[in-house]
N, C-alpha and C positions, 0 to 999 in steps of 0.2 A: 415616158412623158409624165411629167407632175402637173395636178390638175388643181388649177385654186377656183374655187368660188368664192365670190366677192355677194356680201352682203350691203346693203345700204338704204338710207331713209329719206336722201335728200338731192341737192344739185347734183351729187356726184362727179366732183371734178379729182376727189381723190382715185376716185374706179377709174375715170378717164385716162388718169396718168396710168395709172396699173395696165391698163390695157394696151397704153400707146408703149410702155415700157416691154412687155411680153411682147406683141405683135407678131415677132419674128424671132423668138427664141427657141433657139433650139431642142429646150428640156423642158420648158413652163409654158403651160396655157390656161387662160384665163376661157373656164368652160362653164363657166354662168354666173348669173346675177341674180338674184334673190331679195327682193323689195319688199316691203311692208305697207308701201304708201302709192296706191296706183296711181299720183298725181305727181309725183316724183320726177325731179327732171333729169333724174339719173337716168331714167327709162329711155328717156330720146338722147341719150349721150351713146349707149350701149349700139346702137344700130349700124354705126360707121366699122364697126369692129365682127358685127355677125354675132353677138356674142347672145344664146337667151336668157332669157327674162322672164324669173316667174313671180309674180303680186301673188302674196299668200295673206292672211289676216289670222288675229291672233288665235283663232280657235284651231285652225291649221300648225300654226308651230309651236302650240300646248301639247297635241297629239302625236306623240313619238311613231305613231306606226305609218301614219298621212302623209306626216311631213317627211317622214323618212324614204315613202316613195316618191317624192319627188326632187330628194338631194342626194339619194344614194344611186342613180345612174351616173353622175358626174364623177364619182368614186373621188374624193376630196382629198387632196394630200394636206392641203390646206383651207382653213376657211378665212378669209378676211373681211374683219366689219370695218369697213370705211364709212367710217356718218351712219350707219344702225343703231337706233334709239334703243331698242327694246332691250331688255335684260335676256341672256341664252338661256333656257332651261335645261335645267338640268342632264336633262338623258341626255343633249346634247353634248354637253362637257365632258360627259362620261364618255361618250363614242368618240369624241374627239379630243383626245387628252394631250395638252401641250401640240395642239394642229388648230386651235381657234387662237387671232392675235386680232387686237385692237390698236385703232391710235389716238392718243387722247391730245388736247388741243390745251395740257397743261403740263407741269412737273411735278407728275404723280406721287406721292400721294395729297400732294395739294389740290383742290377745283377737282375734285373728284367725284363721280356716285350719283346717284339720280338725280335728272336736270341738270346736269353740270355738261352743257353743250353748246360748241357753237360760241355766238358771245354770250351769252350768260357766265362762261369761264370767265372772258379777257373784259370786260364787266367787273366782274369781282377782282380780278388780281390787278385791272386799276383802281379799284375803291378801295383797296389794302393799301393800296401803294408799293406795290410791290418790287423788287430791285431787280429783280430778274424770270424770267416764263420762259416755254418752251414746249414743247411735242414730248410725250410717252408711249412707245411704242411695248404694248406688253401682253402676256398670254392672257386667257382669258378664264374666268373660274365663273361660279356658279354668282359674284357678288359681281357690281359693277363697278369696274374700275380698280379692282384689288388684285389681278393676277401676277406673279413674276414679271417685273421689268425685263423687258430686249434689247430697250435703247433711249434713250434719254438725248435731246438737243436742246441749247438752251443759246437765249442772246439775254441784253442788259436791257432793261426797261428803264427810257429815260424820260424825266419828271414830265416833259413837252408830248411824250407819246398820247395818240386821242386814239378810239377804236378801232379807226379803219388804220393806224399803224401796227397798231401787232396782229391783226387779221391778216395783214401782206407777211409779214413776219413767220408768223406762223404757217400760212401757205406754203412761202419758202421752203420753210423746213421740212411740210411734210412730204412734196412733191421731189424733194430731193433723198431724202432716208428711206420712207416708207419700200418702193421697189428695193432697196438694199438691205434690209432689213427681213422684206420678203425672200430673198435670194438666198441671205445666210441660214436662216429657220432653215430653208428647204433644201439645203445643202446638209443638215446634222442627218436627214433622213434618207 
């Protein structure tokens, strides 16, 4: 069995899919959630699926040896931040090398790097004017936003698009690649 932890900082509708996608899988389960923000409505998403939940704060996941006790029983083949704000540190990337993937709500390396979340991306890539956006799905390194591309989807951004269009847009995209993306990583291993 390959065991992913899902990291995240927000609604959690990408976990949600992750978990509804695993549920019943024969090789992949999704063996915990790892939050940063005890207010998080990720937290009440996780419940329908059994899956735990641990709210840790940043002094906890600065400390390699703390936070290590409580994500190394889950033995991680993967780790995935769906919507986690925070930058990994380091010992983390190190313990996990090409096993931590992100998905970013742009066409990396465009709308990248800290603050670049959420709409504050699809914000800026309508005030550029931009012809085209999309989802990044890519490993993760000790900078934000910088690791090896996995997968890249992209649609056309048309002059008429307002925010809550490419926020469906991008939804889209990620609720459909993301588990696929997840599947193929955890198939190289």
């Amino acid at each position: 069995m390959k065991n992913i932890v899902i990291f995240a900082s927000g609604s959690g509708t990408n976990a949600q899919n992750i978990c509804e996608q695993f549920a019943n899988h024969p090789n992949i389960k999704v063996a915990a959630l790892f939050c940063n923000n005890p207010d998080a409505k990720v937290i009440e998403r996780m419940k329908p699926f059994n899956v735990p939940v641990h709210v840790f704060n940043r002094t906890t996941f600065k400390n390699a040896q703390e936070f290590n006790a409580l994500l190394n029983p889950y033995n991680p083949s993967l780790i995935i931040l769906a919507g986690f704000l925070w930058l990994i540190p380091e010992y983390l990337v190190k313990q996990y090398p090409n096993k931590i993937i992100n998905i970013h709500p742009a066409l990396l390396p465009k709308y990248g790097g800290k603050g670049m979340y959420g709409h504050h991306v699809h914000e800026a890539v309508l005030a550029a004017k931009e012809k085209e956006h999309g989802i990044t799905i890519h490993f993760v390194n000790e900078k934000y936003d910088d690791g090896a591309t996995i997968f890249q989807a992209k649609f056309d951004v048309h002059p008429t698009f307002s925010l809550a269009d490419i926020q469906a847009y991008i939804s889209t995209l990620e609720m459909r690649h993301f588990p696929e993306a997840i599947k193929r990583v955890l198939a190289e291993y």
